[in-house]
C-alpha positions in Angstrom: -5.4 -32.6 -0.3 -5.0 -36.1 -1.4 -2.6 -37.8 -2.5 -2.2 -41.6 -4.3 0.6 -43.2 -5.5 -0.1 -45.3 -8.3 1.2 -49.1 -8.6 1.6 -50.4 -12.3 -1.5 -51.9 -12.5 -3.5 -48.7 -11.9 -1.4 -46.4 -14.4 -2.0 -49.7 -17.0 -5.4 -49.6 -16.1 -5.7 -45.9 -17.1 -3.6 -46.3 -19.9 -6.2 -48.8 -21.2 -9.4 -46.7 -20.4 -10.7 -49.1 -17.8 -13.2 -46.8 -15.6 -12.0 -47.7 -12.6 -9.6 -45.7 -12.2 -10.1 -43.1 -14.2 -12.2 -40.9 -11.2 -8.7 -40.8 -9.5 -7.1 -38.9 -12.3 -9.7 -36.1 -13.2 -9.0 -35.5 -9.7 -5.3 -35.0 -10.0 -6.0 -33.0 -13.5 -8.6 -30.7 -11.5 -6.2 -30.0 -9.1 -8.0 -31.4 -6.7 -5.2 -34.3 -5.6 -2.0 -35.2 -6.0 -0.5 -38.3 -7.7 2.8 -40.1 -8.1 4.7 -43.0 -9.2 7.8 -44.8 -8.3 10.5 -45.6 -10.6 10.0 -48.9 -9.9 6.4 -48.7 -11.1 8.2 -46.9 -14.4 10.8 -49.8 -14.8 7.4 -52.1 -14.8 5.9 -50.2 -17.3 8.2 -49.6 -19.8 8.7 -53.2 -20.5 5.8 -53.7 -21.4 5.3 -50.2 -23.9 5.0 -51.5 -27.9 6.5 -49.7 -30.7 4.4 -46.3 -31.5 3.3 -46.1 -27.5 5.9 -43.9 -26.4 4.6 -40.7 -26.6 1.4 -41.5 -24.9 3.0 -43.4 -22.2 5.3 -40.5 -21.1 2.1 -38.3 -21.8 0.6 -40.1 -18.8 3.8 -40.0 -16.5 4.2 -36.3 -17.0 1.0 -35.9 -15.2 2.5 -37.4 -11.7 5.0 -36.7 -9.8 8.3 -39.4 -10.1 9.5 -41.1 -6.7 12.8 -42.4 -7.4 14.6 -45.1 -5.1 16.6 -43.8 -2.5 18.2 -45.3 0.8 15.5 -45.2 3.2 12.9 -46.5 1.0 15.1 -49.2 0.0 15.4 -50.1 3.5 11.8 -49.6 4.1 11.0 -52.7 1.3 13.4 -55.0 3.2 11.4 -54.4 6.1 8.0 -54.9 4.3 9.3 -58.2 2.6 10.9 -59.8 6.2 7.5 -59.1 7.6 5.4 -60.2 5.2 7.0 -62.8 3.9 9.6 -62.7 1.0 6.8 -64.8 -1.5 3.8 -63.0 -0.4 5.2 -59.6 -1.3 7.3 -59.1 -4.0 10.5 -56.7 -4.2 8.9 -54.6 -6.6 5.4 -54.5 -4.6 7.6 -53.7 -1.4 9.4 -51.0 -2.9 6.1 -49.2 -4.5 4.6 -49.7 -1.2 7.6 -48.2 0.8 7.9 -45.1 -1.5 4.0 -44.5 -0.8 4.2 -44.5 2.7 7.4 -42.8 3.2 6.0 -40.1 1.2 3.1 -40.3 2.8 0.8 -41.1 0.0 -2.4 -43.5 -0.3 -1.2 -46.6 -2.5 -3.4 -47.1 -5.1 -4.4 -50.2 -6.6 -6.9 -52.7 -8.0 -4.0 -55.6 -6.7 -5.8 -57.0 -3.9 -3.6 -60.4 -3.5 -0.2 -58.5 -3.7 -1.4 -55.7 -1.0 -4.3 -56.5 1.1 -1.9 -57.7 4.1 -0.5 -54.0 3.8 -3.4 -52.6 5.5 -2.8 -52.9 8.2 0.6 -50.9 8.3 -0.3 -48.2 5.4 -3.1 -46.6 3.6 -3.6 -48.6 0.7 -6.8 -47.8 -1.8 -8.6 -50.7 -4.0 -10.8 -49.7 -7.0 -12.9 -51.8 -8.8 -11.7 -52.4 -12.6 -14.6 -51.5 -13.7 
């Protein structure tokens, strides 16, 4: 079965409707795949959620499974960010990265600048925005 783990920019592009990535979810809600999100990924969006959003927003998370930060996959982003350069791949990037692969999860994302170079290391999914 399988499995994605969601950057921010995928779980604000569902949040917003935008067809892309909407195929990914009805597979998750048909049982059909998994899906999951790092706290990191959470952190990301919350700051961004307006007054009124709340309950929608959670709504969304509930439907995923939460990866939360631990010691290996902290370790695991260091690694990403000496290899690939500490401006090419951002701490936050490095860390959503690093909890997909150690969980062993397709990243997926529409963020081609921020995690094309990953590729080559991981299994990283682009969809189209629209």
């Amino acid at each position: 079965m399988p499995g994605w783990m969601f950057d921010s920019v995928a779980l604000i592009d569902y949040y917003h409707g935008r067809p892309g990535v909407i195929p990914y979810v009805e597979v998750i809600l048909n049982g059909e795949a998994t899906g999951a999100f790092s706290t990191v990924t959470e952190l990301e969006l919350w700051q961004g959620i307006r007054a009124g959003e709340e309950e929608r927003h959670e709504a969304i998370l509930a439907l995923l499974e939460r990866v939360p930060l631990d010691g290996a996959i902290a370790r695991r982003a260091g690694q990403l960010r000496r290899q690939f350069g500490l401006s090419r791949l951002s701490l936050p990037d490095a860390a959503i990265a690093a909890s997909a692969e150690l969980t062993g999860r397709t990243l997926l994302t529409r963020n081609r600048r921020d995690f094309e170079a990953l590729k080559e290391l991981m299994a990283v999914e682009f969809y189209r925005r629209d």
